[in-house]
C-alpha positions as CSV (number, residue, x, y, z in Angstrom):
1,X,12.5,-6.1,-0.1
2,X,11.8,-2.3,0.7
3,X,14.5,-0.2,1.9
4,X,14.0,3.4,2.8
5,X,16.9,5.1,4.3
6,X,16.9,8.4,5.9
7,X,13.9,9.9,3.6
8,X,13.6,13.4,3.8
9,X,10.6,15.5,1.4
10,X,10.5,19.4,1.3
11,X,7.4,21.5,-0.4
12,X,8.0,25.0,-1.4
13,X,11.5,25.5,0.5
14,X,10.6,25.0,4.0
15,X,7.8,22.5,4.9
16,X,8.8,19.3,6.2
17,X,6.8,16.6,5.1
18,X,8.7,13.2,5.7
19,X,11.9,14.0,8.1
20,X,14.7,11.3,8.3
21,X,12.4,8.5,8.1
22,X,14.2,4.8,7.7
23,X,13.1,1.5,8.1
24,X,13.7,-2.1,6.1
25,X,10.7,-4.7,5.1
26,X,11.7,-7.9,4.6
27,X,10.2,-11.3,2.8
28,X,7.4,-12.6,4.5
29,X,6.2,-9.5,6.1
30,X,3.3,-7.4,6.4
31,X,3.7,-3.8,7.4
32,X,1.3,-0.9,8.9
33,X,2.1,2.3,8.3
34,X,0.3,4.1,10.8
35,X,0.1,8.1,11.8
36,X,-2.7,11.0,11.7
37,X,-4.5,12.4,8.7
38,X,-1.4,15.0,7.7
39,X,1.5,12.6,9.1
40,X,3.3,12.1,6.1
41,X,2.0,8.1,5.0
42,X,1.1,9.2,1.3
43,X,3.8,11.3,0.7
44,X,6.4,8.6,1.6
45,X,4.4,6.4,-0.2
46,X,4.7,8.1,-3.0
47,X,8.6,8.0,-2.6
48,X,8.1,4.6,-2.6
49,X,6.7,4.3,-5.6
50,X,9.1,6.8,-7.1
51,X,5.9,9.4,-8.0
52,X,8.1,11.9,-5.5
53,X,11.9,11.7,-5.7
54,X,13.0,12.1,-2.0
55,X,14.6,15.7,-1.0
56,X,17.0,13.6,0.7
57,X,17.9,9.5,1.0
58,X,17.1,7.1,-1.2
59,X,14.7,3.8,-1.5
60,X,15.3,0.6,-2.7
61,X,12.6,-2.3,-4.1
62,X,13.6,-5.9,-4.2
63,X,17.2,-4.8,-4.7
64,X,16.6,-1.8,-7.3
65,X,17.1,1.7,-6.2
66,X,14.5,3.8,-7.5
67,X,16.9,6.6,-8.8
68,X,19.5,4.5,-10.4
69,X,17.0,1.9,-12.0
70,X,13.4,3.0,-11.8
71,X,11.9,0.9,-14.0
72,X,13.0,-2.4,-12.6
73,X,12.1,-1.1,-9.1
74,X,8.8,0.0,-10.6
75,X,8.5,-3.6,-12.0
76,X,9.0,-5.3,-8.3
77,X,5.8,-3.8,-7.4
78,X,2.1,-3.0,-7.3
79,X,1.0,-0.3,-5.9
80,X,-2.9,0.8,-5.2
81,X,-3.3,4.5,-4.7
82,X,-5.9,5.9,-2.4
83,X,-7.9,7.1,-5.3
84,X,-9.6,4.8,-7.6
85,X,-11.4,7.7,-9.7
86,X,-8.6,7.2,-12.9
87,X,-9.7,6.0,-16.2
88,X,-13.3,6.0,-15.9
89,X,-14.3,6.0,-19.2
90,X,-12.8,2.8,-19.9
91,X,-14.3,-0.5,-19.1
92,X,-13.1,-2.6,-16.3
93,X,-11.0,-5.2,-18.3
94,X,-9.9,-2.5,-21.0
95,X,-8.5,-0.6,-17.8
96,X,-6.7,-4.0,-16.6
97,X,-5.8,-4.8,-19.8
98,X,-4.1,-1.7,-20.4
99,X,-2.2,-2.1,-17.4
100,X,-1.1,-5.5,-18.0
101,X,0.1,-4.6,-21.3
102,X,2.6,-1.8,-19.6
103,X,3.8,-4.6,-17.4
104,X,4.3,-7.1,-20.3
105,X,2.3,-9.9,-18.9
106,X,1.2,-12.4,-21.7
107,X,-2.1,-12.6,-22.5
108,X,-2.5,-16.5,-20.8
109,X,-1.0,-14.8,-17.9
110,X,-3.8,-12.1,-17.7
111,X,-6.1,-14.2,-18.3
112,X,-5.7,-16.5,-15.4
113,X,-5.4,-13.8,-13.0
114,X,-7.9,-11.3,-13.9
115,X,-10.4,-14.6,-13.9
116,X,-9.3,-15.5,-10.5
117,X,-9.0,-11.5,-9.0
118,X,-12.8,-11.2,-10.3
119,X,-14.0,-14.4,-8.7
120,X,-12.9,-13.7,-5.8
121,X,-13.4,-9.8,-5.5
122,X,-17.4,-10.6,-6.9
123,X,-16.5,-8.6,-10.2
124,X,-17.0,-11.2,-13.0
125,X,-20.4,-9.4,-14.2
126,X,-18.7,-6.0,-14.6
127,X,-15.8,-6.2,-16.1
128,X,-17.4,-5.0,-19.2
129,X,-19.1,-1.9,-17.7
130,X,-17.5,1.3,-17.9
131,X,-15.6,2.3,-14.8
132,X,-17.5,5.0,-14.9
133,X,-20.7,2.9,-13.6
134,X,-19.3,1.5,-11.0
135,X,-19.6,2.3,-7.2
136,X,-16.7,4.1,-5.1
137,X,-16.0,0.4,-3.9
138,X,-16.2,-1.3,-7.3
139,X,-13.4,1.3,-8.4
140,X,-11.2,0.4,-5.8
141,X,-11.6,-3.8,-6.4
142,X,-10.6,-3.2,-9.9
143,X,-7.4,-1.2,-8.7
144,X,-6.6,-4.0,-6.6
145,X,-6.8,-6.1,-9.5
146,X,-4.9,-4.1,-11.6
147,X,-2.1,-3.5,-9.6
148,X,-1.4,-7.2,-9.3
149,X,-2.2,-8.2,-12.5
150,X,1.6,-8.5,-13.2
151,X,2.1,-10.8,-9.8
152,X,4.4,-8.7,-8.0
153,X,7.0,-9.4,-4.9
154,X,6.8,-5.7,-3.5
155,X,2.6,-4.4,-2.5
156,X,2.3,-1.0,-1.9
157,X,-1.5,0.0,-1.1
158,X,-2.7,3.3,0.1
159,X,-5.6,3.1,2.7
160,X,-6.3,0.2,0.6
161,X,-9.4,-1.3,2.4
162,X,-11.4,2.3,2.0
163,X,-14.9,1.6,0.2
164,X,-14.4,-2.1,0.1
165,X,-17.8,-4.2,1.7
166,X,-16.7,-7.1,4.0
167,X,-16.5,-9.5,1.6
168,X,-14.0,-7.8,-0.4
169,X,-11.6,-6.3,2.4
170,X,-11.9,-10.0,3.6
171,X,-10.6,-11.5,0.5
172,X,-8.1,-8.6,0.2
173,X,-6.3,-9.3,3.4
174,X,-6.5,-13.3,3.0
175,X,-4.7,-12.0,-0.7
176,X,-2.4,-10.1,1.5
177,X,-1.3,-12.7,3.8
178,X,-1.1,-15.3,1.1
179,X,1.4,-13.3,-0.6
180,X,3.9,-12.8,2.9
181,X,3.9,-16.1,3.2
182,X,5.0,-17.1,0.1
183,X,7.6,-15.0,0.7
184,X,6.6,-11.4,-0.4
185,X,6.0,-8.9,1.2
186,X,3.6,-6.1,1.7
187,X,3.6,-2.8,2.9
188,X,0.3,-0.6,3.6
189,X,-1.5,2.2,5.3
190,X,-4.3,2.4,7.2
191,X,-6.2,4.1,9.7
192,X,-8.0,0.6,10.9
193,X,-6.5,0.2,14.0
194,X,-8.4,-3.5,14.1
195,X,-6.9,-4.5,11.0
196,X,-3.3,-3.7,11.6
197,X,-3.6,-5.7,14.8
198,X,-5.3,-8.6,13.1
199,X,-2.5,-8.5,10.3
200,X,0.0,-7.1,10.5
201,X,3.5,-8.8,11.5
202,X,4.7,-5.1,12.6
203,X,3.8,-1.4,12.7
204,X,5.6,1.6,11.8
205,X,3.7,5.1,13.2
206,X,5.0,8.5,11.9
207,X,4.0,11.7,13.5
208,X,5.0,15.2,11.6
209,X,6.8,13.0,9.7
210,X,9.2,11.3,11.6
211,X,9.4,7.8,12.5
212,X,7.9,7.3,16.5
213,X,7.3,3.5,17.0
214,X,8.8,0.4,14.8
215,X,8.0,-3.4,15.8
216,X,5.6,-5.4,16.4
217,X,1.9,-4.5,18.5
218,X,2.6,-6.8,21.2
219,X,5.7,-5.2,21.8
220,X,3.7,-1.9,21.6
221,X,1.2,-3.0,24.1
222,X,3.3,-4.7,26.3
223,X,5.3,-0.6,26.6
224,X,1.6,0.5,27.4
225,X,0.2,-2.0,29.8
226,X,-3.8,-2.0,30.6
227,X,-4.9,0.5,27.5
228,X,-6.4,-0.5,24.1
229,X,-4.5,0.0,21.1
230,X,-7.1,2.8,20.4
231,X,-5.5,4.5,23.5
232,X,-2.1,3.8,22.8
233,X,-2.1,5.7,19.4
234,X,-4.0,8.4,20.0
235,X,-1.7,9.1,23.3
236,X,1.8,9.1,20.9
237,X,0.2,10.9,17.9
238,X,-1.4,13.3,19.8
239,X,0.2,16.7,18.9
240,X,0.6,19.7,21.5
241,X,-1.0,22.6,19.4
């Protein structure tokens, strides 16, 4: 459902970003993407998403490559960034609604689902606030509400769980593993070690860019035997300055 091959992102002539990164996530999966503050995780998300066209290789979303048809591959997908501070002036729902309306999605549709995204995220009293109002972690639930209001196939969140209380990151990842297994997939970063290993069906680390483990974390511990996952990253992203 995501294909990146051979990504490759150049600033101002000569800084390497993202270097020959590849890798393939299928239906049913949820991904990690894993590295230091610096690694490259935002910018390739952002190639993803199609914000940054790639210096080099090409992506693909549910089957639409983002060059050749953007907007369909824009369509397969919702995509949180890793700042919620956008819009604030508007209220919650105008904000949602003005994203559903960019995504076509009836009004009985977005009804349903903003309903059922309040509920459980604990925002059914603030919807008609200002954004503006709202806490750091109020911001970010109505992202994660916006971004799916359109039910997509392909998620692509950004340090998603950042400012969320329990109760909301909690919901957030039973949302996430409710939409792998009905055949979706999702694909996110995070520096949570504990949640990557409680949810994720594999892990892809990047250091300076380049792709340095792919598979599952019992594979990855089983190659490190005897040290915490803690350990194991810090040893392979830890750069000789």
């Amino acid at each position: 459902m995501i294909i990146a091959e051979n990504l490759k992102k150049v600033y101002g002539g000569d800084i390497v970003s993202v270097d020959d990164l590849s890798f393939h996530i299928h239906k049913g999966e949820i991904v990690g993407f894993v590295g230091q503050n610096g690694a490259g995780k935002t910018t390739t998300i952002k190639m993803l998403t199609g914000i940054l066209m790639p210096t080099e290789g090409r992506v693909k979303i549910n089957g639409f490559d983002m060059r050749e048809k953007p907007m369909e591959a824009k369509q397969s997908m919702g995509y949180i960034a890793d700042n919620p501070d956008i819009f604030l002036r508007l209220t919650g729902l105008e904000y949602v609604n003005f994203i559903a309306d960019i995504y076509g999605v009836s009004t009985t549709e977005r009804k349903q689902r903003i309903e059922q995204m309040a509920e459980r995220f604990g925002m059914e009293d603030s919807l008609n606030r200002q954004m503006v109002s709202y806490s750091h972690g109020m911001r970010q639930k109505m992202m994660v509400i916006a971004a799916l209001v359109h039910n997509p196939p392909v998620w692509i969140l950004d340090e998603p769980m950042t400012g969320l209380d329990p109760n909301a990151a909690y919901e957030l990842k039973k949302m996430m593993r409710e939409h792998a297994d009905a055949g979706n997939c999702v694909f996110f970063s995070t520096h949570v070690l504990e949640v990557a290993e409680k949810l994720c069906d594999k892990i892809i680390m990047i250091r300076k860019g380049k792709d340095i483990y792919q598979g599952t974390l019992d594979e990855l511990e089983t190659q490190h035997r005897n040290k915490s996952l803690e350990e194991i990253f810090v040893e392979m992203t830890h750069e000789e300055f």
